[in-house]
C-alpha positions as CSV (number, residue, x, y, z in Angstrom):
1,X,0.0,0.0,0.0
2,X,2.6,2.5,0.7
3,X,5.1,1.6,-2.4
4,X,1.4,2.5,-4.0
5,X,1.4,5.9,-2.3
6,X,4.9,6.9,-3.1
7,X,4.6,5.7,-6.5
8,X,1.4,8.0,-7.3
9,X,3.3,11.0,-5.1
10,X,6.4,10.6,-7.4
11,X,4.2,10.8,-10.3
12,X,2.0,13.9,-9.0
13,X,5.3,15.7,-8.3
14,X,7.0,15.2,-12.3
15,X,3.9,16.1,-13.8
16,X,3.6,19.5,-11.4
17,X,7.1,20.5,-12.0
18,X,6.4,19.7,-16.2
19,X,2.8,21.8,-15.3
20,X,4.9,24.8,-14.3
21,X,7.4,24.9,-17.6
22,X,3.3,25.7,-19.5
23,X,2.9,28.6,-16.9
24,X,-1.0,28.5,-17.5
25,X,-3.6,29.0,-15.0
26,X,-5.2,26.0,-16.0
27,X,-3.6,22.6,-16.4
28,X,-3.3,21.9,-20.1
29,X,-2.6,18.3,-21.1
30,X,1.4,17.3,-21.2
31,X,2.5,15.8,-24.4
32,X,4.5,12.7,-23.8
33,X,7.5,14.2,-25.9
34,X,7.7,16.9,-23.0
35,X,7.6,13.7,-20.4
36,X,10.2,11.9,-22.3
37,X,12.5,15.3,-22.5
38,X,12.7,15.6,-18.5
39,X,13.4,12.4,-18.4
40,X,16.3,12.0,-20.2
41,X,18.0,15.5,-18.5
42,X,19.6,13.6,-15.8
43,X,20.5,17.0,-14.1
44,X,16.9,18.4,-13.3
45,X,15.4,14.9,-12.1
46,X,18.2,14.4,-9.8
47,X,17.9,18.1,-8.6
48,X,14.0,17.1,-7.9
49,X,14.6,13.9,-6.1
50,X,17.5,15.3,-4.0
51,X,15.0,18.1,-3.3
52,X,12.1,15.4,-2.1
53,X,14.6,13.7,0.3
54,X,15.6,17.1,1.4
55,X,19.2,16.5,0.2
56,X,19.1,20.0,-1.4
57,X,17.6,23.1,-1.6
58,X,13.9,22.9,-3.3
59,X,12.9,25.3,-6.2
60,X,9.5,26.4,-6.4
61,X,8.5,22.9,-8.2
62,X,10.4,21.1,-5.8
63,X,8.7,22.9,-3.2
64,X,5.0,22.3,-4.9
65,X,5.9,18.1,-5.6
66,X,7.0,18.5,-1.2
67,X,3.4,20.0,-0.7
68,X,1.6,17.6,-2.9
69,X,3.1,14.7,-0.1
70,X,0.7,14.5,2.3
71,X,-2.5,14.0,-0.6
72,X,-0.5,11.6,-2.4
73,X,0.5,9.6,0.7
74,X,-3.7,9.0,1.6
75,X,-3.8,7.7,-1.6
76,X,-6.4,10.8,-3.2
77,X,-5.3,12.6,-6.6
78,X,-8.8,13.7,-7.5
79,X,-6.8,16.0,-9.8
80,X,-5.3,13.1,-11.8
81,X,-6.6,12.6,-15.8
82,X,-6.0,8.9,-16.7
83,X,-3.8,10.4,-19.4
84,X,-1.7,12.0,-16.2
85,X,-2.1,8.7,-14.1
86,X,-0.2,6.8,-17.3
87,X,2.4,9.4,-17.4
88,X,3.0,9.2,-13.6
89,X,3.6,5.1,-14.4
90,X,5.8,5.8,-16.5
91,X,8.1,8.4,-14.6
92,X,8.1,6.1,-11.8
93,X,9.2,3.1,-13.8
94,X,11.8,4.9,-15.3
95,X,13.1,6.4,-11.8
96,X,13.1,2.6,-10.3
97,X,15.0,1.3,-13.1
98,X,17.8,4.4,-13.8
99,X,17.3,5.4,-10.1
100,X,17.6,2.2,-7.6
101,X,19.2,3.9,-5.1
102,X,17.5,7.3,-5.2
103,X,13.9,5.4,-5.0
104,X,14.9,3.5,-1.7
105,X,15.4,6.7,0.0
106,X,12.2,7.5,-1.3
107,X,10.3,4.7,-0.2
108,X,12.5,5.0,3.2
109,X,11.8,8.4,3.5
110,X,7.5,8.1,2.5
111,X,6.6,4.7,2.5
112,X,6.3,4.4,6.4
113,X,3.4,7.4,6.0
């Protein structure tokens, strides 16, 4: 139940910090070339999970993927499309395969919530 929660917080978070590149006031769809893009720039998603386990400083999507925690950890994302919920999957596989180590802390660090 908890890898469950972590795996749909991880997800919420990428596809907030991808929602603040549009800058819109309301949350147009995210095309999967823009997904695929922030995952291959190694940089920015190991910026974003340092920021989750607190390792660094968060930037201000950082800061709104820490604030979406506690929804994500009761296991709600009534904001969620089915188009996001598949893009979340996705993320997440790719961070347990590339990022073994990373998503232990992760699930060290949320899955006991």
């Amino acid at each position: 139940m908890c890898y469950i929660k972590f795996v749909t917080f991880s997800v919420i978070l990428f596809l907030s910090v991808i929602n603040i590149f549009t800058a819109s006031t309301s949350r147009p769809p995210i095309a999967d070339d823009e997904i695929n893009k922030a995952l291959n720039d190694t940089r920015y998603l190991m910026r974003q999970i340092k920021c989750t386990l607190g390792e660094v400083r968060c930037d201000p999507v950082g800061k709104r993927l820490k604030s979406l925690a506690p929804l994500v950890l009761r296991g709600s994302c009534p904001q969620c499309t089915d188009q996001e919920m598949k893009q979340v999957q996705k993320v997440l596989a790719h961070v347990q395969q590339y990022y073994p180590k990373e998503w232990n802390k992760i699930i060290q660090t949320y899955g006991s919530g």
